[in-house]
C-alpha positions as CSV (number, residue, x, y, z in Angstrom):
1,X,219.4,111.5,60.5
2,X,222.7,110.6,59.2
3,X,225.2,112.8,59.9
4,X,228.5,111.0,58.7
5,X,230.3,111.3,55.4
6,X,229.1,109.0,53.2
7,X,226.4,109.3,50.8
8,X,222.6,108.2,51.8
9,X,220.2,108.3,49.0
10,X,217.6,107.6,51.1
11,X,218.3,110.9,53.5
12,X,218.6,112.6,49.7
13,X,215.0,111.4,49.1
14,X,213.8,112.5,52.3
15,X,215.1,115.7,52.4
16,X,214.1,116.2,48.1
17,X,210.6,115.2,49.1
18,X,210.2,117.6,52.2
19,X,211.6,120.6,50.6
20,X,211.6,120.4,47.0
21,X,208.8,118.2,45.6
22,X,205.8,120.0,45.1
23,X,202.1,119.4,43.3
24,X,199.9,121.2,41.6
25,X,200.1,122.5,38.0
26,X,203.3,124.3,36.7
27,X,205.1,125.7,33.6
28,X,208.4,124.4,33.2
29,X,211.2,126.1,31.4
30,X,210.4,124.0,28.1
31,X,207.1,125.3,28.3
32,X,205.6,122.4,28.9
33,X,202.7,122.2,32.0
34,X,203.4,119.3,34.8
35,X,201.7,118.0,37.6
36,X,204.7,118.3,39.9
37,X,207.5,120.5,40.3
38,X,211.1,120.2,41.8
39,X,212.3,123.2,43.1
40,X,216.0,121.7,43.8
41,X,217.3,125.1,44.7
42,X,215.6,124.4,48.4
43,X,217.8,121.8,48.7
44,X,221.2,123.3,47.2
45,X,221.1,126.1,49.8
46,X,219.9,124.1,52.3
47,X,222.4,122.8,55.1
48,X,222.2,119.2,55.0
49,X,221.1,119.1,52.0
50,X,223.9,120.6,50.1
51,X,225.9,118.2,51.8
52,X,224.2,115.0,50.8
53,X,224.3,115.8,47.5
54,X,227.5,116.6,47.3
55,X,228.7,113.2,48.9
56,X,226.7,111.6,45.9
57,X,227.9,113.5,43.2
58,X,231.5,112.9,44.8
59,X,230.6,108.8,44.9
60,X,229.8,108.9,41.6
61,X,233.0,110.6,40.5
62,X,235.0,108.4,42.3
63,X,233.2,105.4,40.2
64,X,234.7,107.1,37.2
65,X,237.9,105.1,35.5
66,X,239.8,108.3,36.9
67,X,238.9,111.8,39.0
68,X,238.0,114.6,36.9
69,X,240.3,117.9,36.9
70,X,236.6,119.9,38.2
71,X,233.0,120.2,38.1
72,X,230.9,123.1,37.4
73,X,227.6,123.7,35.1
74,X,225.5,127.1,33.9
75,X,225.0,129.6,36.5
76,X,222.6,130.4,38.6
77,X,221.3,126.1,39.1
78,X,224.7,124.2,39.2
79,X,226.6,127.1,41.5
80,X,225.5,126.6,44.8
81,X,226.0,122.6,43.8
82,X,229.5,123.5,42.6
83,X,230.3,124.9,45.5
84,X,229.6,122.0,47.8
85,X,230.8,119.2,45.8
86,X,234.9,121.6,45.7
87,X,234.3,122.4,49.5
88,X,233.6,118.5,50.1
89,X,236.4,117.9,47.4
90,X,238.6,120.4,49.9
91,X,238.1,118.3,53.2
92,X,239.2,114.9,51.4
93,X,241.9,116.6,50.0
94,X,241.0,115.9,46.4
95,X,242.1,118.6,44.1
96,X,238.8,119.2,42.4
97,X,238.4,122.8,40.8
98,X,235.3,124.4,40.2
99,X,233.7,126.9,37.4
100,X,230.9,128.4,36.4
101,X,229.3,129.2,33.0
102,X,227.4,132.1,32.2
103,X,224.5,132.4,30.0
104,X,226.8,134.3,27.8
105,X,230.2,136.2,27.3
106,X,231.3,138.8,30.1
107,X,231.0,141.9,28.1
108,X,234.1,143.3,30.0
109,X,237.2,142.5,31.5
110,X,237.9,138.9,30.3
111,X,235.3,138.4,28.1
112,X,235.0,135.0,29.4
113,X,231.8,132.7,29.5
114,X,233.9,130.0,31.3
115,X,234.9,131.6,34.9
116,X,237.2,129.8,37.5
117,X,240.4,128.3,37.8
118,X,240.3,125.8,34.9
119,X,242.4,125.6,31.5
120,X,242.2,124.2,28.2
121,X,242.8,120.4,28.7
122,X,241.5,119.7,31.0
123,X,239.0,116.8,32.3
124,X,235.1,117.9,33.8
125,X,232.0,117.0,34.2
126,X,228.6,119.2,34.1
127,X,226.8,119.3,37.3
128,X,223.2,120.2,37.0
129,X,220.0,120.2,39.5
130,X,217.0,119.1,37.2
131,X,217.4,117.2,34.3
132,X,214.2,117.7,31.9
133,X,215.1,117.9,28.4
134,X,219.2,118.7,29.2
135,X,218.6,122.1,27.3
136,X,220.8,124.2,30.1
137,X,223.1,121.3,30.8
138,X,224.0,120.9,27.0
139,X,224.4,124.3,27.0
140,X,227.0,124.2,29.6
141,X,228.7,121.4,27.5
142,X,228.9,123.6,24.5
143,X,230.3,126.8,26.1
144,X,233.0,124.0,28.1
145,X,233.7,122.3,24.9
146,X,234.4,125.3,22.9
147,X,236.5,127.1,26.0
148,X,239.1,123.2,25.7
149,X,237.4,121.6,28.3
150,X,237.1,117.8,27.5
151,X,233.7,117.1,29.0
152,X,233.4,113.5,30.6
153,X,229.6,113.5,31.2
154,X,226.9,114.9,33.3
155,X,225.6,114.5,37.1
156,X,221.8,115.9,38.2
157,X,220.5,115.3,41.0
158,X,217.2,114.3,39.8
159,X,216.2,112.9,36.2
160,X,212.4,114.0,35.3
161,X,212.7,111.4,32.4
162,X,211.3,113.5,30.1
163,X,214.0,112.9,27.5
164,X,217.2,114.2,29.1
165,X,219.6,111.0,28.7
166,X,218.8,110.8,25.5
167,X,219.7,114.3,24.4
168,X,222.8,113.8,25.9
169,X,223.7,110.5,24.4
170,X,223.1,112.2,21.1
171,X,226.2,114.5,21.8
172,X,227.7,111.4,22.8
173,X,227.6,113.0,26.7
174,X,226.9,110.1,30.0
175,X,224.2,111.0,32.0
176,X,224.3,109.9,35.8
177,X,221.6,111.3,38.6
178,X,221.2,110.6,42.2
179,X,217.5,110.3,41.5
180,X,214.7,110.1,39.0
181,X,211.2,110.8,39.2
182,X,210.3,107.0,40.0
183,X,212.3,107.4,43.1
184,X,209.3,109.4,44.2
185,X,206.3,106.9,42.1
186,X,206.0,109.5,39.1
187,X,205.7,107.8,35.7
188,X,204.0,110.6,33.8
């Protein structure tokens, strides 16, 4: 195993394949039925894991003309990836900020459906786990947009294909993942 600092995609497909990748016959969120499913949350709270994908999502940030201001995405999926990619942020001493979005509005205190320590203005990108058809992703974008946040595109970790980039390049949003389903020899 690789235990350094830098990104390995093939230690991300390794560890996606052994404890997130399964087969059989599931419903997804869209409704729709699938021969396979990616349970990414296995991975987000797993040790290494976590920490693989936040060194990719942090190399492809850095590939960006300049560093975003933070990352976050809709709660519960892009939290525990949040989470990683500021704490890995933190030990490289880049001053990412994280946030969340909830499904909808607080109905107390603040009200808020953005949470964390961001402001109007500034710079972010939508982290997500599974891309499908970008419904909870583009979600995340509207309830960013309309809090100020200009949103410079979306990370996954894996693409499914299944219409995703194309939903986002409609709203005029990048799409970038560590993986897509081809990675793994799935073409349905």
């Amino acid at each position: 195993m690789n235990h350094t600092q830098t990104y390995d995609r093939e230690e991300l497909k390794s560890l996606l394949a052994e404890h997130s990748l399964k087969f059989g016959s599931f419903t997804l969120a869209s409704g729709k039925t699938a021969s396979y499913y990616l349970d990414c949350r296995n991975l987000t709270l797993h040790p290494r894991g976590t920490n693989v994908i936040a060194m990719g999502i942090l190399e492809k940030l850095a590939a960006l003309p300049s560093m975003p201001d933070a990352v976050g995405g809709m709660a519960i999926g892009a939290d525990p990836i949040t989470a990683a990619v500021v704490t890995v942020a933190g030990q490289r001493d880049l001053p990412l900020l994280g946030f969340m979005v909830r499904k909808e509005p607080k109905g107390h205190g603040t009200g808020r459906q953005v949470e964390g320590p961001v402001k109007p203005g500034q710079r972010v990108v939508i982290v997500e786990d599974v891309i499908t058809s970008g419904g909870s992703a583009l979600a995340a974008v509207k309830a960013a947009r309309e809090f100020g946040l200009e949103v410079l595109g979306v990370i996954g970790i894996i693409d499914r294909l299944a219409g995703g980039e194309a939903a986002f390049a409609a709203e005029g949003i990048p799409l970038e993942t560590l993986l897509t389903v081809r990675d793994f020899g799935i073409t349905e």
